[in-house]
N, CA, C and O atoms as a Maestro MAE file, in Angstrom:
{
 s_m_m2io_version
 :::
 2.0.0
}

f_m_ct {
 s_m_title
 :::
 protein
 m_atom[312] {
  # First column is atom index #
  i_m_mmod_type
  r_m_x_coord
  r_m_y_coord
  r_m_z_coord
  i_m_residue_number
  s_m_chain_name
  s_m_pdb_residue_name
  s_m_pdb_atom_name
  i_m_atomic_number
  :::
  1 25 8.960 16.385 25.108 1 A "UNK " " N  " 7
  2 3 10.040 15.812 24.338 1 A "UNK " " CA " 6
  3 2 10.458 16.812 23.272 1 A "UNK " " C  " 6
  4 15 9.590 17.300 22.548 1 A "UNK " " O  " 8
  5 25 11.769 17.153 23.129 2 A "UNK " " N  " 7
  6 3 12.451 18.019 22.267 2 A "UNK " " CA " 6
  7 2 12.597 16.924 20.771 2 A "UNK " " C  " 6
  8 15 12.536 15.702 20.636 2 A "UNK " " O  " 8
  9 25 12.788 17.941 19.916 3 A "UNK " " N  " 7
  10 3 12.846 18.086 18.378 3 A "UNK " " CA " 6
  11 2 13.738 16.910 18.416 3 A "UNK " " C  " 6
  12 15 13.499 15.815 17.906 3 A "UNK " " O  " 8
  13 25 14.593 17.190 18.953 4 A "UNK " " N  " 7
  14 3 16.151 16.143 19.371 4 A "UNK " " CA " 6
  15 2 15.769 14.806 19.135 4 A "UNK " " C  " 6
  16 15 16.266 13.958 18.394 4 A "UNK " " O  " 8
  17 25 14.716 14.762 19.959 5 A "UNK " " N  " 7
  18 3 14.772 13.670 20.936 5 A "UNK " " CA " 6
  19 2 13.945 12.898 19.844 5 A "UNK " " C  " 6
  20 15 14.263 11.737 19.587 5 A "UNK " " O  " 8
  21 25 12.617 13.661 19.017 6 A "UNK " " N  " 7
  22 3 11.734 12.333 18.319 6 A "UNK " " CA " 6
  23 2 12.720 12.469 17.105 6 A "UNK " " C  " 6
  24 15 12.712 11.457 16.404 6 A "UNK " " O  " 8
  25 25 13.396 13.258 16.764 7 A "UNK " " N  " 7
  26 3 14.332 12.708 15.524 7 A "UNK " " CA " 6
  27 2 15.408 11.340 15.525 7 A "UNK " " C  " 6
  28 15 15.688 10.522 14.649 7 A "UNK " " O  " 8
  29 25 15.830 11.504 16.858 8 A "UNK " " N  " 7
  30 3 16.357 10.439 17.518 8 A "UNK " " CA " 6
  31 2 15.968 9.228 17.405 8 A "UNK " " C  " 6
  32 15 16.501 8.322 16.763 8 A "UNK " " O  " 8
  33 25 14.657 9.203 18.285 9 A "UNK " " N  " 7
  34 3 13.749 7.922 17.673 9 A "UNK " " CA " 6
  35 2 13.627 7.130 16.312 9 A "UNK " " C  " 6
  36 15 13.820 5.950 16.017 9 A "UNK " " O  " 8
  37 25 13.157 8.447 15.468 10 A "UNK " " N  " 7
  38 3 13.063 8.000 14.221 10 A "UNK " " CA " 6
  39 2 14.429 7.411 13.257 10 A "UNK " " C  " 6
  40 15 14.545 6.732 12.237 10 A "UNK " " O  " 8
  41 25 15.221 7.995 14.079 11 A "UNK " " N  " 7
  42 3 16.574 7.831 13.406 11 A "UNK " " CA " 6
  43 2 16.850 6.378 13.091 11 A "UNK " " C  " 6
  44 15 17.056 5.832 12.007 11 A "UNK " " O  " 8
  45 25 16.774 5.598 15.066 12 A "UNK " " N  " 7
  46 3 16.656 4.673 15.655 12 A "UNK " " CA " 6
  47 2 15.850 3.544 14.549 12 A "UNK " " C  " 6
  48 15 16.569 2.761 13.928 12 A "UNK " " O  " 8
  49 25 14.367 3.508 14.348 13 A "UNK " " N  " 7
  50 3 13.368 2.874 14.296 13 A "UNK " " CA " 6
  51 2 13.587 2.674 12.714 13 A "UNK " " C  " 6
  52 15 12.994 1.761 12.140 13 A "UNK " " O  " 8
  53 25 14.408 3.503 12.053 14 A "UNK " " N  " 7
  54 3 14.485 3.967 10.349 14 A "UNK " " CA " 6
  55 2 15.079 1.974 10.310 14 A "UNK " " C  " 6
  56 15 14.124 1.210 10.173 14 A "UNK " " O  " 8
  57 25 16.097 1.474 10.390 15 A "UNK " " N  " 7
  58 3 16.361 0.532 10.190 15 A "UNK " " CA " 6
  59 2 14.880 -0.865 10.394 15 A "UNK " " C  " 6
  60 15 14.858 -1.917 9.756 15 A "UNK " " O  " 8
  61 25 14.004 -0.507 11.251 16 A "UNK " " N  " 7
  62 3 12.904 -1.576 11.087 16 A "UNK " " CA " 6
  63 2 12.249 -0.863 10.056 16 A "UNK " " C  " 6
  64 15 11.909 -1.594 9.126 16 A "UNK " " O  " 8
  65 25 11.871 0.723 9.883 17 A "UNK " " N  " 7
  66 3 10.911 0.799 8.940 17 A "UNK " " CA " 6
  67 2 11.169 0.963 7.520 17 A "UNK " " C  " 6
  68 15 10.435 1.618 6.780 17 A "UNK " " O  " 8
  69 25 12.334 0.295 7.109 18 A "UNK " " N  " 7
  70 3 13.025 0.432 5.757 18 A "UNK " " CA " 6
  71 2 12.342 -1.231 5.076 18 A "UNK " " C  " 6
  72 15 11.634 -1.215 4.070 18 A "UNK " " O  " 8
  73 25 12.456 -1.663 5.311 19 A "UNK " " N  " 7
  74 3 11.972 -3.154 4.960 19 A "UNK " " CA " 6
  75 2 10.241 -3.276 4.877 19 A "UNK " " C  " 6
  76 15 9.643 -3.938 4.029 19 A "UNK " " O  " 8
  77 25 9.443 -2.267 6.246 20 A "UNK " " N  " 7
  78 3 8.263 -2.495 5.582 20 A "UNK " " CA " 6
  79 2 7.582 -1.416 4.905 20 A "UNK " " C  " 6
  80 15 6.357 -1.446 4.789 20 A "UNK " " O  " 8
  81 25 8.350 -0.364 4.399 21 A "UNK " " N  " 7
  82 3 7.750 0.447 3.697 21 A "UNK " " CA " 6
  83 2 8.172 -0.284 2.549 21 A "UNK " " C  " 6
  84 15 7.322 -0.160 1.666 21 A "UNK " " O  " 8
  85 25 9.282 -1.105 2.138 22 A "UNK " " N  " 7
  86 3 9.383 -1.603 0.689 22 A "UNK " " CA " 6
  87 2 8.672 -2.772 0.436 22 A "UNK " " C  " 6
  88 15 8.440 -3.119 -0.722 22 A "UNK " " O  " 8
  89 25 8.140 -3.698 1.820 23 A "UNK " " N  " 7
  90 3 7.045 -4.375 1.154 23 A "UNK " " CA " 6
  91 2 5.415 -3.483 0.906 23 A "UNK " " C  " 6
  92 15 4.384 -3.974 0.447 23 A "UNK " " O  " 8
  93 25 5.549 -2.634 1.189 24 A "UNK " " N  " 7
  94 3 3.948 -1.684 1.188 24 A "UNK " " CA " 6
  95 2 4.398 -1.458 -0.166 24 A "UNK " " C  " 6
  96 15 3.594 -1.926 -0.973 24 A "UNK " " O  " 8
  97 25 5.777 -0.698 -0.898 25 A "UNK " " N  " 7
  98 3 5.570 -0.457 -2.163 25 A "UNK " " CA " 6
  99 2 5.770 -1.191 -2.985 25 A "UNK " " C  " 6
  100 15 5.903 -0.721 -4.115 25 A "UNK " " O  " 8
  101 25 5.896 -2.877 -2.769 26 A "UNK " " N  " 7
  102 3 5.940 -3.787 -4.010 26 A "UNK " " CA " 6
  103 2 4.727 -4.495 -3.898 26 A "UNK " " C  " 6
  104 15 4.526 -5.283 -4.822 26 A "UNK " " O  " 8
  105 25 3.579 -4.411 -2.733 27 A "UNK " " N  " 7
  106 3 2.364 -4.400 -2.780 27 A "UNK " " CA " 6
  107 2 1.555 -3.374 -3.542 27 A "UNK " " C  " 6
  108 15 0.645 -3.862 -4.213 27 A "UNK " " O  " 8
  109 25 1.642 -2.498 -3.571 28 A "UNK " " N  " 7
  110 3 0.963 -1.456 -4.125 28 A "UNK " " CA " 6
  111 2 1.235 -1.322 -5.896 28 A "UNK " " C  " 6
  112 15 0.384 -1.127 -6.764 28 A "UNK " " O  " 8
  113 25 2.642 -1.492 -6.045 29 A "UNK " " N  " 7
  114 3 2.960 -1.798 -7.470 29 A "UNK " " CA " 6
  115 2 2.304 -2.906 -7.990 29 A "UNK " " C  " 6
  116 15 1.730 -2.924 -9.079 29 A "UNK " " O  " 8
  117 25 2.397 -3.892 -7.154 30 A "UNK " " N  " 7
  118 3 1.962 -5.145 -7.475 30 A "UNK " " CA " 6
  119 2 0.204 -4.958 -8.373 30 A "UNK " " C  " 6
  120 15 -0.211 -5.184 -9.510 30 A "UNK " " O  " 8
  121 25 -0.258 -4.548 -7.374 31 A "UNK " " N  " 7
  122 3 -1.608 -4.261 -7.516 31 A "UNK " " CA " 6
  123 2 -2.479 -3.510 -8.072 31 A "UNK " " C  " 6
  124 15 -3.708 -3.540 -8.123 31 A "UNK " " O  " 8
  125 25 -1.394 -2.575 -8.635 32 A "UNK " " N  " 7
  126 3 -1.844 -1.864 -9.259 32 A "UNK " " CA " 6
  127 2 -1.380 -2.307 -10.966 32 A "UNK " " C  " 6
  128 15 -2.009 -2.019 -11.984 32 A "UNK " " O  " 8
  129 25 -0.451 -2.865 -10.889 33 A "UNK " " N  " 7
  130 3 -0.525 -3.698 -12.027 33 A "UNK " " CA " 6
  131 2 -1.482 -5.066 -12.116 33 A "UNK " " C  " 6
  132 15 -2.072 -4.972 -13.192 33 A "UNK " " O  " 8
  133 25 -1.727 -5.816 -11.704 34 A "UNK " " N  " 7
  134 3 -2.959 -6.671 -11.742 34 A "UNK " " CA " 6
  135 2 -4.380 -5.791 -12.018 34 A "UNK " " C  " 6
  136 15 -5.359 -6.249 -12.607 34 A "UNK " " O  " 8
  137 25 -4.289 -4.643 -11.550 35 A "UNK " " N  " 7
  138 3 -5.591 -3.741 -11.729 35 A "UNK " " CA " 6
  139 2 -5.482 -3.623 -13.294 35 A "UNK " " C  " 6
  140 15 -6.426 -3.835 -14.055 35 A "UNK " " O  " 8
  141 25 -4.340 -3.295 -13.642 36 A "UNK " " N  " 7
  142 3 -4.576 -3.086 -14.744 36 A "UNK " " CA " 6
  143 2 -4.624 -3.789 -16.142 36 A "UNK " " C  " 6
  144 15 -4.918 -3.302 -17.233 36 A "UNK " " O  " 8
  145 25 -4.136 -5.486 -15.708 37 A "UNK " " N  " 7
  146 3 -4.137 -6.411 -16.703 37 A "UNK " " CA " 6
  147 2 -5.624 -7.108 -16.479 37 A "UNK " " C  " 6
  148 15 -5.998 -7.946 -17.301 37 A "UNK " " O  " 8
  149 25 -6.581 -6.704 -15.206 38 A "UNK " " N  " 7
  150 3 -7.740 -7.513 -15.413 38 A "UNK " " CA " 6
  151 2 -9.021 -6.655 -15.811 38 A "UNK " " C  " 6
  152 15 -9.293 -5.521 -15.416 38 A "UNK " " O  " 8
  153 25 -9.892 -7.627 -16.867 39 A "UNK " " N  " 7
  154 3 -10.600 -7.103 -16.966 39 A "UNK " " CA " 6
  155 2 -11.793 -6.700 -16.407 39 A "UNK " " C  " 6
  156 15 -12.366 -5.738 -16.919 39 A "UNK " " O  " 8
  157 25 -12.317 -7.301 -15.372 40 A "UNK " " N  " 7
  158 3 -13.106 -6.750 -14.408 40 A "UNK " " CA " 6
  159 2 -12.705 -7.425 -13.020 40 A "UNK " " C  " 6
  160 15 -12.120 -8.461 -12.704 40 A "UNK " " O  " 8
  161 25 -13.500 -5.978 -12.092 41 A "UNK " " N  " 7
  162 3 -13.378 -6.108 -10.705 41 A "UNK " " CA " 6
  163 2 -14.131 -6.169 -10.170 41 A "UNK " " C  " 6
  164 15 -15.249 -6.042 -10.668 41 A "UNK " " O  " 8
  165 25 -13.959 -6.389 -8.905 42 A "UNK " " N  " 7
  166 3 -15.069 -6.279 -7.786 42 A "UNK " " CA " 6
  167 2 -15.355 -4.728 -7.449 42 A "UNK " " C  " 6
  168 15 -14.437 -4.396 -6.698 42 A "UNK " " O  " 8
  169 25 -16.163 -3.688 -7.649 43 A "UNK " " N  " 7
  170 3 -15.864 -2.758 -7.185 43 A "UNK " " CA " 6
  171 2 -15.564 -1.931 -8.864 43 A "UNK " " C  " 6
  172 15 -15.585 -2.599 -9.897 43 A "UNK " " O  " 8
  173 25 -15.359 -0.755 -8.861 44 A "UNK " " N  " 7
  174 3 -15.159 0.339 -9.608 44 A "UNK " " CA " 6
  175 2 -13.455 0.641 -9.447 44 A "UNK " " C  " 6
  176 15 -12.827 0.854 -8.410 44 A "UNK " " O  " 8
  177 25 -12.922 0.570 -10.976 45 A "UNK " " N  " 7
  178 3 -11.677 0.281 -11.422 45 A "UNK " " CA " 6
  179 2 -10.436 1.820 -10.844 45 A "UNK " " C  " 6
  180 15 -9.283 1.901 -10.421 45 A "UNK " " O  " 8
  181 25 -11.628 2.841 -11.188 46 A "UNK " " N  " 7
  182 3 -11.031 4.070 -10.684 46 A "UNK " " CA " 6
  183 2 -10.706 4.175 -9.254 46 A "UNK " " C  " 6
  184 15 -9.693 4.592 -8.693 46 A "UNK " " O  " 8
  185 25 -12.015 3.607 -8.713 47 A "UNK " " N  " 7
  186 3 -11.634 3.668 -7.338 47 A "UNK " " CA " 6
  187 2 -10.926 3.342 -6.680 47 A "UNK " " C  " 6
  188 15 -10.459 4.023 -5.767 47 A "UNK " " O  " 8
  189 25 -10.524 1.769 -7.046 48 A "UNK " " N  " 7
  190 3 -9.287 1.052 -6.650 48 A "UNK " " CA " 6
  191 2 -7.941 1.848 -6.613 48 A "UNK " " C  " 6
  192 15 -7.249 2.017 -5.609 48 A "UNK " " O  " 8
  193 25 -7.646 2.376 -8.064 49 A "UNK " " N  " 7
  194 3 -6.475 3.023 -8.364 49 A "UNK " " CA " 6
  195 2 -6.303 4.314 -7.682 49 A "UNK " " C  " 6
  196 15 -5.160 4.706 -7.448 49 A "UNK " " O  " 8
  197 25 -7.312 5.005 -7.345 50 A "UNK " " N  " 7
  198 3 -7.208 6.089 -6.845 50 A "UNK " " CA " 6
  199 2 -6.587 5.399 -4.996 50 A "UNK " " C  " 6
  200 15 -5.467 5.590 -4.521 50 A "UNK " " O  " 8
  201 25 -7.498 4.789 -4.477 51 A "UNK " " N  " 7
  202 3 -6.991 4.317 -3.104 51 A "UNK " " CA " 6
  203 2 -5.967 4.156 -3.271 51 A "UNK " " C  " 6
  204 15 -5.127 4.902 -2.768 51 A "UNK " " O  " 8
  205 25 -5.593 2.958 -4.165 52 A "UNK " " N  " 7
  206 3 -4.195 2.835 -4.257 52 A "UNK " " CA " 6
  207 2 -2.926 3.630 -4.177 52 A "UNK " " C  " 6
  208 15 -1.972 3.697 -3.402 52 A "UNK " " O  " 8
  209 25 -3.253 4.129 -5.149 53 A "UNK " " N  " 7
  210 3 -2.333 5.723 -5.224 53 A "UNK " " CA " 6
  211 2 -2.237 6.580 -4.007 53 A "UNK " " C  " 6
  212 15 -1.200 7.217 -3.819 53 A "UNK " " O  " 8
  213 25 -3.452 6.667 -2.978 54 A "UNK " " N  " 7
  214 3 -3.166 7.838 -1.928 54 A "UNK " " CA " 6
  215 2 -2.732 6.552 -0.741 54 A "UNK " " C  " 6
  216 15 -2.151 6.905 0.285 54 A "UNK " " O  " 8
  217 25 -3.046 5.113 -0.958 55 A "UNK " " N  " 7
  218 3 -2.251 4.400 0.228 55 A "UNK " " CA " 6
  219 2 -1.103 4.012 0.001 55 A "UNK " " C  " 6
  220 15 -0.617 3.278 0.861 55 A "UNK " " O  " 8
  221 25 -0.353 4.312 -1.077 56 A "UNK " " N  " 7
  222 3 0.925 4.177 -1.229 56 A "UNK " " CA " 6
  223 2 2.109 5.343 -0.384 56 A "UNK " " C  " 6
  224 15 3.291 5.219 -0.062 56 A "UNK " " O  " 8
  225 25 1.068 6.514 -0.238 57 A "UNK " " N  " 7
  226 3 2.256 7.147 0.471 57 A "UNK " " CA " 6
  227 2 1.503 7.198 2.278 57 A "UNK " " C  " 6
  228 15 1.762 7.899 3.256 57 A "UNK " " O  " 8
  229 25 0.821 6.434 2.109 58 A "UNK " " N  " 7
  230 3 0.334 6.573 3.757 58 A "UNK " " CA " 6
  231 2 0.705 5.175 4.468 58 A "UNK " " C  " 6
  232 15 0.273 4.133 3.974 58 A "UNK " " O  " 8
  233 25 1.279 5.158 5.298 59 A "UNK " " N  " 7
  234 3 2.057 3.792 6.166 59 A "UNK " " CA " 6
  235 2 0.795 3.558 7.577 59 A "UNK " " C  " 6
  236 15 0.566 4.542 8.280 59 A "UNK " " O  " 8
  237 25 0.206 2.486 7.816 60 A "UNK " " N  " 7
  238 3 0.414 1.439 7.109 60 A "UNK " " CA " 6
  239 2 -0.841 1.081 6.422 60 A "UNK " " C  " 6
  240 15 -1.264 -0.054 6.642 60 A "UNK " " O  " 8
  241 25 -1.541 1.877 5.596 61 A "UNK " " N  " 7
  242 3 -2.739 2.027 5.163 61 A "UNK " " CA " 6
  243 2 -2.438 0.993 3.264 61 A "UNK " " C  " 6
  244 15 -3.263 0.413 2.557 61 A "UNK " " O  " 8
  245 25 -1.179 1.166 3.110 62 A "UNK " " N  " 7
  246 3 -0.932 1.197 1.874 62 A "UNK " " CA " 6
  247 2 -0.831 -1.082 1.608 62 A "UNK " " C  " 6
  248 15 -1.092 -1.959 0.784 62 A "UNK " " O  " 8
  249 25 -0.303 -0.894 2.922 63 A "UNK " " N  " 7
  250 3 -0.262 -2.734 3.196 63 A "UNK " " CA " 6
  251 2 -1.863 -3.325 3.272 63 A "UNK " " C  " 6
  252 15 -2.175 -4.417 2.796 63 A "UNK " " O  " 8
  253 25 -2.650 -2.573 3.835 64 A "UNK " " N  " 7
  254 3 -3.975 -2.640 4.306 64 A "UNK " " CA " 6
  255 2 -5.013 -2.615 3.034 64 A "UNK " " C  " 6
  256 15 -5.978 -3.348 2.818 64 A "UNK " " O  " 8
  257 25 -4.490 -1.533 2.274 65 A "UNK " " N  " 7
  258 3 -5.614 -1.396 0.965 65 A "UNK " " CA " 6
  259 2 -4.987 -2.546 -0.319 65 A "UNK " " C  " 6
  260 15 -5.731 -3.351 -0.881 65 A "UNK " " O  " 8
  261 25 -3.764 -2.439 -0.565 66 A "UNK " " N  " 7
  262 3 -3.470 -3.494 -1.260 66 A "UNK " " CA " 6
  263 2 -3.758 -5.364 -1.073 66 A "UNK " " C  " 6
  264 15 -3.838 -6.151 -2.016 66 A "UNK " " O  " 8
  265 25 -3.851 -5.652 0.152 67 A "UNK " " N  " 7
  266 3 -4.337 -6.722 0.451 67 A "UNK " " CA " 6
  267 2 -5.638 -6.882 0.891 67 A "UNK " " C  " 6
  268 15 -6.033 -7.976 1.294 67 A "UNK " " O  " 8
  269 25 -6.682 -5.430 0.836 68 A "UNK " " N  " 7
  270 3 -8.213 -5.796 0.613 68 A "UNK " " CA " 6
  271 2 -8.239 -5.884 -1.055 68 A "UNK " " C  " 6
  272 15 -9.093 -6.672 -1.462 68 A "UNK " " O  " 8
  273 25 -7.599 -5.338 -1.908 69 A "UNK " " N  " 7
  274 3 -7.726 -5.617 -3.339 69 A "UNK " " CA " 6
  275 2 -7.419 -6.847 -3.914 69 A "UNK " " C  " 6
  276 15 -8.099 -7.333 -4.818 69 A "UNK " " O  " 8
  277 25 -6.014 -7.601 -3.239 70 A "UNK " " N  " 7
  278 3 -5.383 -8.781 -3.751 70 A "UNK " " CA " 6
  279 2 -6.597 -9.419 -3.068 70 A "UNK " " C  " 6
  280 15 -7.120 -10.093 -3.956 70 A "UNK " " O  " 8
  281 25 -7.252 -9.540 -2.040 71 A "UNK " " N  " 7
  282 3 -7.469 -10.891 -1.490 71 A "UNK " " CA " 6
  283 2 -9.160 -10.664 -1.669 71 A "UNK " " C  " 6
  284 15 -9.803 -11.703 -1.516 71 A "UNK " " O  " 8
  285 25 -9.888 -9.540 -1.948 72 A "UNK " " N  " 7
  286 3 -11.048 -9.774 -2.331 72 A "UNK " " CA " 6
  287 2 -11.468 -8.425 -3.752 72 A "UNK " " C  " 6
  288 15 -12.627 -8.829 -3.841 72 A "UNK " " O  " 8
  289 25 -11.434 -7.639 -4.467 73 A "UNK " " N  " 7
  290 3 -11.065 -6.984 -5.210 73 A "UNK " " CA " 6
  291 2 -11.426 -7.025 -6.655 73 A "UNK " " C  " 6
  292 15 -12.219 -6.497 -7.435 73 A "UNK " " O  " 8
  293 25 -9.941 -8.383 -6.633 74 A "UNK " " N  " 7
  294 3 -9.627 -8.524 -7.705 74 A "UNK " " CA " 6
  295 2 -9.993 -10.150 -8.081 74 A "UNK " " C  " 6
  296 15 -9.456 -10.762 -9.004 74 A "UNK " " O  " 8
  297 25 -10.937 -10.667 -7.242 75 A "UNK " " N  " 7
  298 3 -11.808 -11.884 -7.757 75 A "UNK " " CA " 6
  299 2 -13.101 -12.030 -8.329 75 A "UNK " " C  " 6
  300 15 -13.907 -12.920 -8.059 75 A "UNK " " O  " 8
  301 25 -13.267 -10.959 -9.254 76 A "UNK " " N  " 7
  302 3 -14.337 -10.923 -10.051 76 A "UNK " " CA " 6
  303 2 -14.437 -11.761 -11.222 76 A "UNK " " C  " 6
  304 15 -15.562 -11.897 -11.704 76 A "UNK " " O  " 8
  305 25 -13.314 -12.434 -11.845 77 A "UNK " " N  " 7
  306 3 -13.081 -13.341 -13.106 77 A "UNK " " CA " 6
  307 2 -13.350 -14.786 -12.590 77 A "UNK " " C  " 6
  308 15 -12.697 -15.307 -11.686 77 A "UNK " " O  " 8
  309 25 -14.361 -15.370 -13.246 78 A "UNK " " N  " 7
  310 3 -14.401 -17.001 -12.936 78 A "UNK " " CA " 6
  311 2 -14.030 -17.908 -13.597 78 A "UNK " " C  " 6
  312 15 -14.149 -19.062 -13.184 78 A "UNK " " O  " 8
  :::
 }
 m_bond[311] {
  # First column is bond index #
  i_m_from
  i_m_to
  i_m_order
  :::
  1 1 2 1
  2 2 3 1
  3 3 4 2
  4 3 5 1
  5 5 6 1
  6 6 7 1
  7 7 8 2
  8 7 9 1
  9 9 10 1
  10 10 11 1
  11 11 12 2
  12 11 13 1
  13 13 14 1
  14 14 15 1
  15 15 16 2
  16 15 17 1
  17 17 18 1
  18 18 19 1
  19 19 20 2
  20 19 21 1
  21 21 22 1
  22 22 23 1
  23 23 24 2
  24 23 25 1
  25 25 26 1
  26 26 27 1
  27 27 28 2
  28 27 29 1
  29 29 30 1
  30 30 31 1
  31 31 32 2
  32 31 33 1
  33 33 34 1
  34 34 35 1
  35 35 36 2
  36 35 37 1
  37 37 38 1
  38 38 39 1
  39 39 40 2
  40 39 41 1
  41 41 42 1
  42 42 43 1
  43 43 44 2
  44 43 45 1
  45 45 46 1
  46 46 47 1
  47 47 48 2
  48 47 49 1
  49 49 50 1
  50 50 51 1
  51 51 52 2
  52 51 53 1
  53 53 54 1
  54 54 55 1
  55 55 56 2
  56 55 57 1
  57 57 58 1
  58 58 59 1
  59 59 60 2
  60 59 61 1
  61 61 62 1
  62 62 63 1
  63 63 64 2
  64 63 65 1
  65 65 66 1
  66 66 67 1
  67 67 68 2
  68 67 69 1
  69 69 70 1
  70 70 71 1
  71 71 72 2
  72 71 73 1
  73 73 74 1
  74 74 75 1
  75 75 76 2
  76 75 77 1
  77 77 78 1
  78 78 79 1
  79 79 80 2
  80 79 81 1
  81 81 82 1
  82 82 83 1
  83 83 84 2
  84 83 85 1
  85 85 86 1
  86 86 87 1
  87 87 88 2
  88 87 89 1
  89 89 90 1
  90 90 91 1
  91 91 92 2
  92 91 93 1
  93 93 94 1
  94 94 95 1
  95 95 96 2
  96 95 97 1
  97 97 98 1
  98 98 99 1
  99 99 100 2
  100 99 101 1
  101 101 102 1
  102 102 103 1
  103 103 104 2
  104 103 105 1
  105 105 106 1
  106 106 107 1
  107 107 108 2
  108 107 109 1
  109 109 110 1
  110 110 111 1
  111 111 112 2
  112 111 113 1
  113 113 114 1
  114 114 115 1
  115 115 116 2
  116 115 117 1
  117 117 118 1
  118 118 119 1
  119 119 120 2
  120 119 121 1
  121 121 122 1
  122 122 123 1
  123 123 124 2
  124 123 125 1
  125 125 126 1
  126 126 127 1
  127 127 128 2
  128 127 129 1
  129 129 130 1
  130 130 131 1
  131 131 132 2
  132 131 133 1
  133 133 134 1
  134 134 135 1
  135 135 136 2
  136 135 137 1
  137 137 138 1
  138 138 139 1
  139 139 140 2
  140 139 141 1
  141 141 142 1
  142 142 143 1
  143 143 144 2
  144 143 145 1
  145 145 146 1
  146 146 147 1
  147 147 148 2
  148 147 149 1
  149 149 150 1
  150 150 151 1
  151 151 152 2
  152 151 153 1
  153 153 154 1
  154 154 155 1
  155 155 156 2
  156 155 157 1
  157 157 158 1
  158 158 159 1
  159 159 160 2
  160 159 161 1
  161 161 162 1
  162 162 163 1
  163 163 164 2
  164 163 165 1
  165 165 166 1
  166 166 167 1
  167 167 168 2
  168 167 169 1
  169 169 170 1
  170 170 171 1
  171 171 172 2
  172 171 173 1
  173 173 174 1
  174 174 175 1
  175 175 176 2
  176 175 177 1
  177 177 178 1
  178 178 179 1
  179 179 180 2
  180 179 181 1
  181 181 182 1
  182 182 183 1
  183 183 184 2
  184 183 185 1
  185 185 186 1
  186 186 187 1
  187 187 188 2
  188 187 189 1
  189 189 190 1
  190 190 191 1
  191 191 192 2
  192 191 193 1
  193 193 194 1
  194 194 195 1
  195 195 196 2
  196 195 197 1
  197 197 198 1
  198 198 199 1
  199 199 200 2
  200 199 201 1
  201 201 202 1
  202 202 203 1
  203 203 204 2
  204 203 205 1
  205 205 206 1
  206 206 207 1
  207 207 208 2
  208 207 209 1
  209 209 210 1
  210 210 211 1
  211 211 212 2
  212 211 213 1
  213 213 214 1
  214 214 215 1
  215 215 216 2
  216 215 217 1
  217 217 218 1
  218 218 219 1
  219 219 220 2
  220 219 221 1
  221 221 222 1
  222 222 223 1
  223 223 224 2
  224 223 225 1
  225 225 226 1
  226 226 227 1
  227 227 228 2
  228 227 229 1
  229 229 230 1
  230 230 231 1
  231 231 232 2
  232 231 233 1
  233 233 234 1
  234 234 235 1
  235 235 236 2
  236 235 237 1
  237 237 238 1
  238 238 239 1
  239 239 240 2
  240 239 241 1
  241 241 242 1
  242 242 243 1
  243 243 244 2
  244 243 245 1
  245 245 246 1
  246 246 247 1
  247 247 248 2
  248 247 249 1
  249 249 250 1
  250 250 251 1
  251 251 252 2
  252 251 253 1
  253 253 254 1
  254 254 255 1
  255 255 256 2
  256 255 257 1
  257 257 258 1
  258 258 259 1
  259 259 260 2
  260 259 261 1
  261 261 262 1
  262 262 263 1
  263 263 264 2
  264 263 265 1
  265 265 266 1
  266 266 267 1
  267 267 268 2
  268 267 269 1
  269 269 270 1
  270 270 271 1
  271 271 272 2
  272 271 273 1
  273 273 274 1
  274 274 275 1
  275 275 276 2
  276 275 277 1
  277 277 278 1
  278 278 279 1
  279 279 280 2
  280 279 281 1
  281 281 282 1
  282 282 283 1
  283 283 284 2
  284 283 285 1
  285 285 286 1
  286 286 287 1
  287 287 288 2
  288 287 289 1
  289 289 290 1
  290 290 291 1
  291 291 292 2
  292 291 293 1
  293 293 294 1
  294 294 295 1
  295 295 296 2
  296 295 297 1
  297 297 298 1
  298 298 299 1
  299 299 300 2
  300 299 301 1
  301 301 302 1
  302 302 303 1
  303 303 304 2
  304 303 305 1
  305 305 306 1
  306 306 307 1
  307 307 308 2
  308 307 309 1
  309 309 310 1
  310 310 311 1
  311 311 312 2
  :::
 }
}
């Protein structure tokens, strides 16, 4: 397959992947603001933020790490 051809694709596919890269980055914002209004976590605070930060530009890792934080993470407060 020529240069052509997977640009093509992507060209194509850009209209589905516009919608879920912007829910990956209002997950990741999301969460990374809750990281930072709570006072403790499950887990080590740096670490979170750091994942966070490198799954924000990785698709679809960034949907994946933000909803292991929202849904177990960030339930350390009782």
């Amino acid at each position: 397959m020529s240069a052509n051809g997977i640009l093509q694709i992507v060209l194509d596919l850009l209209p589905l992947l516009i919608p879920i890269l912007l829910i990956q980055a209002g997950l990741v914002i999301y969460a990374l603001i809750d990281l930072n209004k709570r006072s403790t976590v499950k887990g080590t605070r740096v670490l979170w933020a750091v994942l966070l930060v490198i799954a924000a530009i990785s698709f679809p890792t960034g949907i994946l790490v933000s909803a292991a934080y929202l849904g177990w993470g960030r339930h350390a407060e009782v």
